[in-house]
C-alpha positions as a Python dict, from the first residue, in 0.01 Angstrom:
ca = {
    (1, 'X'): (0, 0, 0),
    (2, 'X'): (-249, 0, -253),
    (3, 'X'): (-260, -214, -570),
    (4, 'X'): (-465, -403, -779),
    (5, 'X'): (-509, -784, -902),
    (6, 'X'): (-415, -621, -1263),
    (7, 'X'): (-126, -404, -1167),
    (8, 'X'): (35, -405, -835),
    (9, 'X'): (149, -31, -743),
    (10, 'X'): (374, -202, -397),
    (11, 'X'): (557, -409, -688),
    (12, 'X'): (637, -128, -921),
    (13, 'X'): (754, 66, -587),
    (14, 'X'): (960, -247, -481),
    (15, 'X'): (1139, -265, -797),
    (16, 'X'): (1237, 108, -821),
    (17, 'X'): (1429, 95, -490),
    (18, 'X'): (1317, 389, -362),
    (19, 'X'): (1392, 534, -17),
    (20, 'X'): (1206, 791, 229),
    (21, 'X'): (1273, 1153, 94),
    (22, 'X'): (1356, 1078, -242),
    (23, 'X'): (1156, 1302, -530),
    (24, 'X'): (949, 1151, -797),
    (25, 'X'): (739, 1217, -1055),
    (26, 'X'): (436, 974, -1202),
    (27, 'X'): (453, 1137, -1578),
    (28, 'X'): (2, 1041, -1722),
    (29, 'X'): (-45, 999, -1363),
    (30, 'X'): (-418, 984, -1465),
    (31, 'X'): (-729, 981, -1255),
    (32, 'X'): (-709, 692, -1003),
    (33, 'X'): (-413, 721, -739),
    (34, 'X'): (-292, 404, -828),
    (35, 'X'): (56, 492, -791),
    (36, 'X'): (127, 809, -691),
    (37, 'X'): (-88, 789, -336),
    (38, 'X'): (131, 449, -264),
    (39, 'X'): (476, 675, -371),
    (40, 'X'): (342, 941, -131),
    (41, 'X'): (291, 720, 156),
    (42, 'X'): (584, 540, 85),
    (43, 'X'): (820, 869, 52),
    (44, 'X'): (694, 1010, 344),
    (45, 'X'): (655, 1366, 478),
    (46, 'X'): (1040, 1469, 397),
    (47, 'X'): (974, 1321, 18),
    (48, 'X'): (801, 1458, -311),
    (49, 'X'): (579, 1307, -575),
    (50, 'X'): (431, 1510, -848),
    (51, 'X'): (168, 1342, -1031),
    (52, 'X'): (172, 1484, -1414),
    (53, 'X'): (-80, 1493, -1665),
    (54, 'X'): (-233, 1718, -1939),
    (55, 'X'): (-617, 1651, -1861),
    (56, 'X'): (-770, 1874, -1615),
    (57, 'X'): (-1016, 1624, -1528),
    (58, 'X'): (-724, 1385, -1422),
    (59, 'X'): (-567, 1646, -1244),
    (60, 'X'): (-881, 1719, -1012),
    (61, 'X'): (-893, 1359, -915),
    (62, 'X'): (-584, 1366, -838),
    (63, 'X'): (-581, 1659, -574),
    (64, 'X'): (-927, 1526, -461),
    (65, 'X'): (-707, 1214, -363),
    (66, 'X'): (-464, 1421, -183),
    (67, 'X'): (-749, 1609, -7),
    (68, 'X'): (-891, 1286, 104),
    (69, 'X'): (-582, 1117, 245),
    (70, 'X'): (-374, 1372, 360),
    (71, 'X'): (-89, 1377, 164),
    (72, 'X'): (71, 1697, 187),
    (73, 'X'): (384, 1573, -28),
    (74, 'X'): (163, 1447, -321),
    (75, 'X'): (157, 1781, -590),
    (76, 'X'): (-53, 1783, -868),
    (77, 'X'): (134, 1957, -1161),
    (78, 'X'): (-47, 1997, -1526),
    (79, 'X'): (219, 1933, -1769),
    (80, 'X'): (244, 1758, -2149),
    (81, 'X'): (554, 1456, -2103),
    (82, 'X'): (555, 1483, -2498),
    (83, 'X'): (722, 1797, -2536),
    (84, 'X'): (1065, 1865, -2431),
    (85, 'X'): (1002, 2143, -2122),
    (86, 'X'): (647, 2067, -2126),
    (87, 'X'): (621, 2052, -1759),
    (88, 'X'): (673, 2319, -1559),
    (89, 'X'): (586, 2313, -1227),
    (90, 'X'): (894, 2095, -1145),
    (91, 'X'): (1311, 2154, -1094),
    (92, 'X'): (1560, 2043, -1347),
    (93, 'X'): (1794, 1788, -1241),
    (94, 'X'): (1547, 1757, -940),
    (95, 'X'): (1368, 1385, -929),
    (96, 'X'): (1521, 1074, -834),
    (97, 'X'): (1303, 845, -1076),
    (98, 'X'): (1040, 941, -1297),
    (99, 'X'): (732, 631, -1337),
    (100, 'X'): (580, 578, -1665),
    (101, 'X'): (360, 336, -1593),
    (102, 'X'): (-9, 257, -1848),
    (103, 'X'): (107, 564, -2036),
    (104, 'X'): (326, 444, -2337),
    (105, 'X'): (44, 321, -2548),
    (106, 'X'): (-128, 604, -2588),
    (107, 'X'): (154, 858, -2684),
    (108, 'X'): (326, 918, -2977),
    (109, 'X'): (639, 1111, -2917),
    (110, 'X'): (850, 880, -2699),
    (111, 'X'): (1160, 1063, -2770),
    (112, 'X'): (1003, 1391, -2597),
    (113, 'X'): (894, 1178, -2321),
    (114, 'X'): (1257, 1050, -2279),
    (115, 'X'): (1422, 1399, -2346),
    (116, 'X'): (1162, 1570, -2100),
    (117, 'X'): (1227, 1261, -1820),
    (118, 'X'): (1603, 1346, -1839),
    (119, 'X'): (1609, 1662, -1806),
    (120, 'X'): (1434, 1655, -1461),
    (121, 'X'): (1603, 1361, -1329),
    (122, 'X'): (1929, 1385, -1084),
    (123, 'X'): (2214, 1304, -1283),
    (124, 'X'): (2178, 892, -1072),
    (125, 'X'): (1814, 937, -1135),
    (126, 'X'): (1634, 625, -1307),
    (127, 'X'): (1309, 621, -1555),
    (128, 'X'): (1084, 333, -1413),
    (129, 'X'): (884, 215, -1726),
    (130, 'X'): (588, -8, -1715),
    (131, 'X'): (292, -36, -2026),
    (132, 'X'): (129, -347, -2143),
    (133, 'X'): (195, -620, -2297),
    (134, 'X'): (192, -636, -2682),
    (135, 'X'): (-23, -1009, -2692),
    (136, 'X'): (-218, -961, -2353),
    (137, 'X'): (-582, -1102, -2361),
    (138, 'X'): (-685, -899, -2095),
    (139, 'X'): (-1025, -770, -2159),
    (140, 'X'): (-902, -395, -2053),
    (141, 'X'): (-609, -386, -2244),
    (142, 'X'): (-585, -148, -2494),
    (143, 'X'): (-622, -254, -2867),
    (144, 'X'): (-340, -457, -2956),
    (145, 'X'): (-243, -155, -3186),
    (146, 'X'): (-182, 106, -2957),
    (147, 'X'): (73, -137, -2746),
    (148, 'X'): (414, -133, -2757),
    (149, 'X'): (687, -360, -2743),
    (150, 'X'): (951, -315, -2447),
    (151, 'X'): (1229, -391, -2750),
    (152, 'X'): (1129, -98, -2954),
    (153, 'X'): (1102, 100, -2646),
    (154, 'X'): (1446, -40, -2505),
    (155, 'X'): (1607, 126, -2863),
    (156, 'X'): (1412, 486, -2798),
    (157, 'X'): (1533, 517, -2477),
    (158, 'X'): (1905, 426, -2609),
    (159, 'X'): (1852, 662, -2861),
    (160, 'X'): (1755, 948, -2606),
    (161, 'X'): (2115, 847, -2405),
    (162, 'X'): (2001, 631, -2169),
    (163, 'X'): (2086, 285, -2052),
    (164, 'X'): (1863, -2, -1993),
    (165, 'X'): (1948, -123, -1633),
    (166, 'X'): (1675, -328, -1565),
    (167, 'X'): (1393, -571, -1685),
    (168, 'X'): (1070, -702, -1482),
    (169, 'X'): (757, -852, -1528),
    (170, 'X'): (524, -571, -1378),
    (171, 'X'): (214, -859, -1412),
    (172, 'X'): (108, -1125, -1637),
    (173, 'X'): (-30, -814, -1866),
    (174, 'X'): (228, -578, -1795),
    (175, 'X'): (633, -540, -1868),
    (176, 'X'): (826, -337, -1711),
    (177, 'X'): (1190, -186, -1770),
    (178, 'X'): (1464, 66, -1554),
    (179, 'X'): (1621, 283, -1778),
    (180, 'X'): (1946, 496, -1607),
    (181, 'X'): (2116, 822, -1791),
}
């Protein structure tokens, strides 16, 4: 699987315990494949990733990534994760764990993005979390004050009715959390 020194994609998909078949979505998916061509390898032909994000521009990436390597299960859906029923080209009560991984420190309306991941998840389904770390030094970080810190994220997501079920260190520069509803 693919990965990087900075964040390892195998080690978020590790951590989720995810199984061939299983549905996810990768909500700011972005540009690069990082994680949603690993999920779609990973998943295989009989499971479902839908990488989701409001820029076009990421969105064409995207599918040119799932040109390039075949990935027939990998579906590229343009949809905004801050607004509750924002995304559209996805079931309700369909997905088996929604990633939000790099994406937390540039929104704004984390409540949406926790109302909007619930409603699409399975009622067993888990939110895999990962965003940087508020004091990381790493020269690609994002300015210290667009980070967040996994505490005040831990009480949004309790707010939004779900339940922290796990913590990991996603890399030195990244935290990560599992959040169950």
């Amino acid at each position: 699987m693919s990965g990087s020194v900075l964040l390892n994609a195998q080690a978020i998909v590790t951590v989720a315990n995810l199984a061939p078949g299983m549905r996810v979505a990768d909500f700011g998916a972005g540009r690069t494949g990082h994680l949603v061509v690993p999920l779609a390898r990973f998943l295989g032909e009989d499971g479902a990733v839908y990488a989701v994000d409001i820029h076009p521009d990421a969105l064409s990436m995207t599918h040119g990534h799932r040109t390039l390597r075949v990935l027939p299960n990998l579906h590229v859906v343009r949809g905004d994760i801050e607004r509750y029923e924002g995304i559209d080209g996805i079931q309700p009560a369909s997905l088996d764990r929604v990633f939000v991984v790099n994406t937390l420190w540039m929104a704004r309306r984390f409540a949406s993005i926790v109302a909007e991941a619930r409603r699409l998840l399975r009622p067993d389904g888990k939110i895999v979390v990962v965003d940087w770390e508020p004091q990381s030094d790493h020269p690609v970080a994002p300015e210290s004050r667009f980070r967040v810190a996994p505490h005040a994220i831990d009480r949004v997501f309790a707010e939004g009715g779900c339940e922290r079920c796990g913590v990991f260190r996603a890399s030195r520069h990244h935290w990560g959390r599992i959040y169950g509803h």
